[in-house]
C-alpha positions as CSV (number, residue, x, y, z in Angstrom):
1,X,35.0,-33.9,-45.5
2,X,39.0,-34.1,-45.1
3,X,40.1,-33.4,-41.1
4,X,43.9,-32.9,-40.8
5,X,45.4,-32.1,-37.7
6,X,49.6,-31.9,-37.6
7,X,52.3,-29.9,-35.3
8,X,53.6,-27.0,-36.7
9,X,57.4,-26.3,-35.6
10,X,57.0,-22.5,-37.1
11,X,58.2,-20.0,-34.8
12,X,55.2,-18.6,-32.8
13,X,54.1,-15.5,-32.5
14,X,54.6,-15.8,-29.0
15,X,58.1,-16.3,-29.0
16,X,58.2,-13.9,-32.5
17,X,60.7,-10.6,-32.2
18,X,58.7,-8.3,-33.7
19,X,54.6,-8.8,-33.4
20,X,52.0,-6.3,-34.9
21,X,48.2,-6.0,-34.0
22,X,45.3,-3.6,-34.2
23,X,42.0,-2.6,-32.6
24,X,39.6,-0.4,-34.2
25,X,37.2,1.2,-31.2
26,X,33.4,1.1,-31.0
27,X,33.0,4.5,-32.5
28,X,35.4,4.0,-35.0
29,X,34.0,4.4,-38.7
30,X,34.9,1.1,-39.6
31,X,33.3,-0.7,-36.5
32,X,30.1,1.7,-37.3
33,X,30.0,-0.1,-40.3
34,X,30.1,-3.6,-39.0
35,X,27.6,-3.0,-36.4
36,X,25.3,-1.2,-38.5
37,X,25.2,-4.6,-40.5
38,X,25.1,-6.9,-37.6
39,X,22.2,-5.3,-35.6
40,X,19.7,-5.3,-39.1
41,X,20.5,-9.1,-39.6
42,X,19.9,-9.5,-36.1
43,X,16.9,-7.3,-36.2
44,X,15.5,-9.0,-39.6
45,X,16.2,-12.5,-37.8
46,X,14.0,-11.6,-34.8
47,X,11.0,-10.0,-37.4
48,X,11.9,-13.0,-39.2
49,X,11.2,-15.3,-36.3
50,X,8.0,-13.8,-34.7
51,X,6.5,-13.2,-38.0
52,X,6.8,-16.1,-39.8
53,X,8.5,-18.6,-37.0
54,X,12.2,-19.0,-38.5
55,X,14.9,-16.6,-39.6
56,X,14.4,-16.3,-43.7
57,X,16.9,-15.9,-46.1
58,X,19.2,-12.7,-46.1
59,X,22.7,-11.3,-46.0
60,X,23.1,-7.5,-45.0
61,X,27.1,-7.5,-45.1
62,X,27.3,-4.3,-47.2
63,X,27.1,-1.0,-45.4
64,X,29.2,2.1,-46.6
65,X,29.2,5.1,-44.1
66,X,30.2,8.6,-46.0
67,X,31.8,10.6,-42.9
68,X,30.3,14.2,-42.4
69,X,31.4,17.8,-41.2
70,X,31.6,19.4,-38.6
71,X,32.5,22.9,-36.7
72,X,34.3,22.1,-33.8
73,X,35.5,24.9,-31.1
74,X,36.4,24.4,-27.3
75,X,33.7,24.5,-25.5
76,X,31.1,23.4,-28.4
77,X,30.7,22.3,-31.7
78,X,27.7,20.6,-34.0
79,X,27.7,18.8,-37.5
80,X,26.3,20.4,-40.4
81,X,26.5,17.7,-43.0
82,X,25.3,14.2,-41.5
83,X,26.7,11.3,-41.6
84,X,25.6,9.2,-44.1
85,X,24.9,5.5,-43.6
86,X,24.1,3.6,-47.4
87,X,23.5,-0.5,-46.0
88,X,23.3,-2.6,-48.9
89,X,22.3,-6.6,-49.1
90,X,19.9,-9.3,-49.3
91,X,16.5,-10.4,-47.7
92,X,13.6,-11.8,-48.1
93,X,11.0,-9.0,-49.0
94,X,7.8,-10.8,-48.9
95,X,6.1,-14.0,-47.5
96,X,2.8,-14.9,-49.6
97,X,0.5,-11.2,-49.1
98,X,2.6,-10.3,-46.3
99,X,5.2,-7.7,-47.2
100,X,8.2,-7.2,-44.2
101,X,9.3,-3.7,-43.4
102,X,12.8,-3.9,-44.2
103,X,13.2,0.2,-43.9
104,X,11.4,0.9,-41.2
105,X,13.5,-1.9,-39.4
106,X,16.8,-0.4,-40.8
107,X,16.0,2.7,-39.7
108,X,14.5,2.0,-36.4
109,X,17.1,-0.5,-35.7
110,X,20.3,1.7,-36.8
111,X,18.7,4.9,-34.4
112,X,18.3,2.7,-31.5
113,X,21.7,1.0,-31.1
114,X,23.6,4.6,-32.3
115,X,21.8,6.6,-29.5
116,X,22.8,3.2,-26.9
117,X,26.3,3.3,-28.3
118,X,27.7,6.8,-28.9
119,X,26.8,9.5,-26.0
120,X,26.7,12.3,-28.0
121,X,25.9,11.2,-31.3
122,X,21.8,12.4,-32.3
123,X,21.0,10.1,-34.8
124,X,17.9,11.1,-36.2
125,X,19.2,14.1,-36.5
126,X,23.3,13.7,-37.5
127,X,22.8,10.7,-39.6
128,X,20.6,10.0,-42.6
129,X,20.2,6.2,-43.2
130,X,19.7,5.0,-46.9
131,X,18.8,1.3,-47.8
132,X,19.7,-1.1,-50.9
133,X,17.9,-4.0,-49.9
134,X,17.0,-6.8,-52.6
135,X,15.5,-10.7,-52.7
136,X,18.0,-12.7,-52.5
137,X,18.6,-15.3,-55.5
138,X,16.7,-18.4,-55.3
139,X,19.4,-20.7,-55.1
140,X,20.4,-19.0,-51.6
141,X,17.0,-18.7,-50.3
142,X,16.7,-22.8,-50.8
143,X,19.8,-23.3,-48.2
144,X,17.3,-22.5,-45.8
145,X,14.6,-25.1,-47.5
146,X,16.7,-28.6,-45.4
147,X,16.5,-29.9,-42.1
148,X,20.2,-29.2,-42.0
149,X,21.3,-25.9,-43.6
150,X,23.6,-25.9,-46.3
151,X,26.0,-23.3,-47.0
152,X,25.3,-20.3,-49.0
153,X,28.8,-19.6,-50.0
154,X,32.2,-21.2,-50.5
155,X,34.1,-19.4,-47.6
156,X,36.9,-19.1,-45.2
157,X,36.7,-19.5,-41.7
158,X,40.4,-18.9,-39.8
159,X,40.5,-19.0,-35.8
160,X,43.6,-19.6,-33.4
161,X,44.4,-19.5,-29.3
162,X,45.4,-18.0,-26.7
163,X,46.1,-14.7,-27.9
164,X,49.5,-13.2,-27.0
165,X,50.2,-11.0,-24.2
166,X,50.1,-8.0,-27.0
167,X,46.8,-9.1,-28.6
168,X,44.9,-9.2,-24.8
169,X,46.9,-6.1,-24.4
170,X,45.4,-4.4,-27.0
171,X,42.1,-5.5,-26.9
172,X,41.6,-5.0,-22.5
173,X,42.9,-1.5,-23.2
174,X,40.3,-0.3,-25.9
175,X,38.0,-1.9,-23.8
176,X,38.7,-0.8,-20.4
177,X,39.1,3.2,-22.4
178,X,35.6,2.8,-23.7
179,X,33.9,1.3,-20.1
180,X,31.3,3.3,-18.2
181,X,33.9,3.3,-15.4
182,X,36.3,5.5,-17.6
183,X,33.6,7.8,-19.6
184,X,32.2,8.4,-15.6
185,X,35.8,9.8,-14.8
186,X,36.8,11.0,-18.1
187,X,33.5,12.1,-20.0
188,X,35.2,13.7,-22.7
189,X,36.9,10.7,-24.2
190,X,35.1,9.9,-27.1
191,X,34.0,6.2,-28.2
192,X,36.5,6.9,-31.5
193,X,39.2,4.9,-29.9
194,X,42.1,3.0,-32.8
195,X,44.7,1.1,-31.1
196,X,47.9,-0.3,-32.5
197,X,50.8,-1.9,-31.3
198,X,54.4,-2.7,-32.0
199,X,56.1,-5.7,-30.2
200,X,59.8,-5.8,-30.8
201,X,61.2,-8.1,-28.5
202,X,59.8,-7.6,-24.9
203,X,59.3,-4.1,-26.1
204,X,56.1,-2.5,-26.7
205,X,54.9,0.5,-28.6
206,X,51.1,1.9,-28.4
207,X,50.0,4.2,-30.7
208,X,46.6,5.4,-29.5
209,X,44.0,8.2,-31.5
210,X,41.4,8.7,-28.7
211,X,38.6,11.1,-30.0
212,X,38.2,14.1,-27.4
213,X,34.8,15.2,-27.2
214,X,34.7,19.4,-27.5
215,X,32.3,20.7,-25.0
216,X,34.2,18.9,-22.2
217,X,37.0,21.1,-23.2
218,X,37.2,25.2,-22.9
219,X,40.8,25.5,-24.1
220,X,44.0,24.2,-26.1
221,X,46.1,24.7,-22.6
222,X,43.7,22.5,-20.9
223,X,43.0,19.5,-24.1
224,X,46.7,19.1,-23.2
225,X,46.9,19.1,-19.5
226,X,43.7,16.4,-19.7
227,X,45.6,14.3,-22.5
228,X,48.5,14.3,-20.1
229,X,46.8,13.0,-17.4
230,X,45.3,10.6,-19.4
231,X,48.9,9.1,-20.7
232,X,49.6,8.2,-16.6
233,X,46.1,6.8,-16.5
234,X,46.6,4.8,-19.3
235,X,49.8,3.6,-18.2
236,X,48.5,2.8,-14.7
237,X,46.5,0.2,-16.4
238,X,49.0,-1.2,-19.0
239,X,51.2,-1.5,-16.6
240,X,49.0,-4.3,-14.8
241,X,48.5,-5.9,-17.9
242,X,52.4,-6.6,-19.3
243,X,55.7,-7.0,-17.9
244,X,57.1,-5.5,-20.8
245,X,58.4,-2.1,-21.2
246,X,55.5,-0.2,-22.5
247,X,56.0,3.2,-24.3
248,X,52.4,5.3,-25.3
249,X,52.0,8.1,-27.8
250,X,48.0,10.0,-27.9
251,X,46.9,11.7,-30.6
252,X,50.2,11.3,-32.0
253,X,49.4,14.4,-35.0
254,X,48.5,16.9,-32.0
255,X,50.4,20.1,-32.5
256,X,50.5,22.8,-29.8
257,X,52.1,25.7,-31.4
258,X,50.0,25.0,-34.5
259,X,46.9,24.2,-32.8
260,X,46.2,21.1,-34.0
261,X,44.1,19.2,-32.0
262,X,41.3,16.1,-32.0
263,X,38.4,17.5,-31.6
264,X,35.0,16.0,-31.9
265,X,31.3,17.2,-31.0
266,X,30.2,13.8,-31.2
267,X,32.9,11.5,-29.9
268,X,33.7,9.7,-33.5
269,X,35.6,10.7,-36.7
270,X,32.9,10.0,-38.6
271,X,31.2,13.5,-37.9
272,X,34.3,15.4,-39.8
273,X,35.0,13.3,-43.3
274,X,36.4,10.2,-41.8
275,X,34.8,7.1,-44.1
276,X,34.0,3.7,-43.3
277,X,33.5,0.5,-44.7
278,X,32.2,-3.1,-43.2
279,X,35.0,-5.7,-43.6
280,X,37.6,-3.2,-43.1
281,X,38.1,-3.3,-39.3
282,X,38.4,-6.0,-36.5
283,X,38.4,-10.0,-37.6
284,X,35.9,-12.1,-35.6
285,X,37.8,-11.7,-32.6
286,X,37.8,-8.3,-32.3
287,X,41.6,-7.6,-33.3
288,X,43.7,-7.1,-37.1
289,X,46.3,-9.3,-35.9
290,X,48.8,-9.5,-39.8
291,X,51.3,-11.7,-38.1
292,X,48.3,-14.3,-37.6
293,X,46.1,-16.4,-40.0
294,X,43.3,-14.3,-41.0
295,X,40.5,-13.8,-43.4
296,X,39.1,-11.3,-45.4
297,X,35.7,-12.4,-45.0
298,X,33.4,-9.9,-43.1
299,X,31.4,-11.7,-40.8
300,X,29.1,-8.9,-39.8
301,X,25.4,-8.8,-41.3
302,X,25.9,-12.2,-42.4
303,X,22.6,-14.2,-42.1
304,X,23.8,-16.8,-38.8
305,X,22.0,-19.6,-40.0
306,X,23.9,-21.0,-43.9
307,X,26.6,-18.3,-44.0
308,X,29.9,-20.0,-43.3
309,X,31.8,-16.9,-43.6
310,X,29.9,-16.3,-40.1
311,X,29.6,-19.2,-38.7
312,X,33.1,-20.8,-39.8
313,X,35.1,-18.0,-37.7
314,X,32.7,-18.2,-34.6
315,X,33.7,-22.0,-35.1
316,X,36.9,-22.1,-35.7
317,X,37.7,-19.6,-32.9
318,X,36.1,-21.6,-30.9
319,X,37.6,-25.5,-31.8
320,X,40.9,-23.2,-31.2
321,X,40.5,-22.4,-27.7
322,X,39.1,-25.2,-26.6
323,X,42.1,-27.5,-27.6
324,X,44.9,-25.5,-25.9
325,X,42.6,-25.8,-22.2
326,X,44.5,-29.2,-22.8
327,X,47.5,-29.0,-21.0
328,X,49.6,-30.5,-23.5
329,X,48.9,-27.8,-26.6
330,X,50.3,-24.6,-26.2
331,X,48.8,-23.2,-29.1
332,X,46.2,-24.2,-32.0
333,X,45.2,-22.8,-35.4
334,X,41.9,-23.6,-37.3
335,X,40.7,-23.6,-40.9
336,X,37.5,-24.1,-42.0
337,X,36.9,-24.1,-45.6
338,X,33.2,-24.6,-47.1
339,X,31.6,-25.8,-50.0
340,X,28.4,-23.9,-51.6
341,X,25.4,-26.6,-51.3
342,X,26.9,-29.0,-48.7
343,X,25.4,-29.3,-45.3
344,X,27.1,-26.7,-42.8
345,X,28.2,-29.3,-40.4
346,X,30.4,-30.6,-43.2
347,X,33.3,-28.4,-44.5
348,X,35.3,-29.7,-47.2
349,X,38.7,-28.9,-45.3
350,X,39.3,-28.7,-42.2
351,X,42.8,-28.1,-41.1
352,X,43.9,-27.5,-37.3
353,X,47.4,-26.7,-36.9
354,X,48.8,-27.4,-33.0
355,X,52.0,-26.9,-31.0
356,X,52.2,-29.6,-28.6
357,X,54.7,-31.9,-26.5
358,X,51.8,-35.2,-27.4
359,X,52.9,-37.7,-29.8
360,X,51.0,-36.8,-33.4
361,X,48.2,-39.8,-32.6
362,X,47.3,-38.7,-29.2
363,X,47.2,-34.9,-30.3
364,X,45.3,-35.9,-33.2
365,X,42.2,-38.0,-31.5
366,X,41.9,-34.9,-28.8
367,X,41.1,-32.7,-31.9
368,X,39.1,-34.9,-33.4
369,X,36.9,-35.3,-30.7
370,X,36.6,-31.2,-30.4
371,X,36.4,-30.4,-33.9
372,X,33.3,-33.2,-34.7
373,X,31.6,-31.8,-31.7
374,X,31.8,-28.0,-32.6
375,X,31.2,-28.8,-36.6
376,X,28.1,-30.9,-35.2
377,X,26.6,-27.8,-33.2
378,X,27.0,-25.2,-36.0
379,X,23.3,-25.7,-37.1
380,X,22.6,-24.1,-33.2
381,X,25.1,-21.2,-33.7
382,X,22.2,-18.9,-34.6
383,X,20.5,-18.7,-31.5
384,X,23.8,-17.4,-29.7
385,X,24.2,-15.2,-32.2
386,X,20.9,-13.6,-32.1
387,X,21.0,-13.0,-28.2
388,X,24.7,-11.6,-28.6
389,X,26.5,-14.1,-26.8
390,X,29.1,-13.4,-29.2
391,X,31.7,-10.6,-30.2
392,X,32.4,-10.1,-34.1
393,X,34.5,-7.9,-33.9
């Protein structure tokens, strides 16, 4: 295992004139998609676990929603065509005579966090759920066989802190738009919410699609009298967030005169041909930050127990933030790189990247410290995972 740690004097993103970043919403097709994934590995863990006491082999990080149709009208709408959910991966199907229930769980699982997650969504009846579900290949299923795991895949794990006042910006807001606090005042926001941003200097442009949800809504006039009230709203809360000039376009394609609207009857895109895809939305941390390391790994459905392409983001989020609460390191950037075969708690690269006023050898024996410590506790991550103490994305 090689550890470097070194100061970067690149410009930071902090100090950057122009910054880009991204947030795809909780109903967004994409996100649909990574959740989808997430909630069968953690519901095969858990059968997993009580069945046969340990989570087996199995990565369910394929999952390809086909958007459906939908009439829409003020006042009303319904989908004809469901949505179609086709989740694709690996798991262990059978333990001696005992075969597991991998559809049933699937669909089960995928109704029960739908109906908690989008109000107005009826799954069992607006989305058909397919499965693709296969035994793993030996070779993976024996990275569970050791007393520590070894990694199932040669992967990229990328994590950096704080986040800049855009990136906090972004996320707070998607978050705060899709809180019970806001769907109480403003039911007929939808859960479809995409957010990006423009830095340019201390200049800030939000570009925000907000699904409106039809029956909430008896009239063109009124869609816009509502979406205009919702700009101030939104802008009451920015405004507490940033000292820079904020500017905010919704539903930037609407067209009065040609009546061209967003409408939904069920609060997400995907009712009315929008697609989605896991891997193609929010990073680990919950943002698609381009002027920032990244990976293209999907960390969602991921078993959490030998996948590095899991575990090495949750970890190297994680060694990030905890070096810059020292006061000397503004900033930190992690890379975890993994071997196929090799125990979990050894990466064969590790490179942190810091921006500090401490001489090199100080700076350096901080991180070390931190990054032996997290790489050490990665065997545990699983648990966390499993009782959602984390956000992937």
């Amino acid at each position: 295992m090689e550890i470097i740690v070194e100061k970067t004097n690149v410009e930071s993103v902090h100090q950057s004139t122009i910054e880009i970043v991204e947030r795809k919403g909780i109903g967004h097709p994409d996100t649909l998609c990574d959740r989808a994934a997430e909630e069968l590995s953690i519901a095969f863990s858990q059968y997993y676990l009580k069945k046969f006491g340990r989570v087996l082999h199995h990565n369910i990080d394929k999952c390809l929603l086909v958007g459906g149709h939908s009439e829409v009208y003020f006042g009303g709408g319904e989908v004809i065509t469901p949505i179609q959910l086709i989740i694709v991966g690996r798991a262990v199907e059978r333990v001696g005579n005992e075969k597991a229930p991998l559809e049933e769980i699937a669909r089960e699982t995928t109704n029960r966090w739908l109906n908690e997650r989008l109000r107005f969504l009826k799954p069992e009846k607006n989305v058909v759920v397919e499965t693709r579900i296969r035994t793993g290949s030996a070779e993976l299923r024996a990275t569970f066989d050791s007393s520590i795991p070894l990694a199932n895949d040669t992967s990229i794990g990328v994590g950096f802190s704080p986040l800049t006042e855009t990136e906090a910006l972004v996320h707070q807001t998607e978050q705060f738009l899709n809180s019970t606090e806001v769907k109480r005042d403003y039911p007929m926001i939808g859960e479809d919410i995409k957010i990006m941003a423009i830095r340019v200097k201390n200049r800030i442009s939000l570009t925000i699609a907000m699904a409106f949800i039809s029956k909430f809504i008896v009239s063109k006039d009124e869609y816009f009298q509502i979406k205009a009230k919702l700009l101030e709203y939104i802008r009451a809360f920015v405004k507490k967030l940033t000292s820079c000039e904020v500017s905010i376009s919704l539903n930037a394609a609407d067209n009065y005169e040609k009546d061209i609207v967003y409408l939904t009857a069920t609060g997400t895109s995907a009712e009315c041909g929008d697609d989605g895809q896991v891997g193609r939305g929010n990073r680990a941390n919950g943002l698609i930050t381009p002027y920032r390391p990244m990976t293209l790994e999907a960390t969602a459905g991921k078993n959490p127990v030998t996948h590095t392409g899991k575990l090495y983001n949750l970890v190297a989020g994680e060694i990030s933030a905890e070096i810059t609460k020292d006061p000397d390191i503004a900033e930190a950037e992690c890379y975890l790189v993994s071997q196929i075969g090799m125990p979990v708690t050894e990466p064969q690269m590790v490179h942190v990247k810091i921006r500090s006023r401490l001489p090199i050898k100080a700076a350096e024996e901080k991180c070390m410290t931190i990054i032996k410590r997290h790489l050490a506790r990665t065997p545990q991550l699983w648990t966390g995972i499993l009782e959602r103490h984390y956000s992937l994305f």
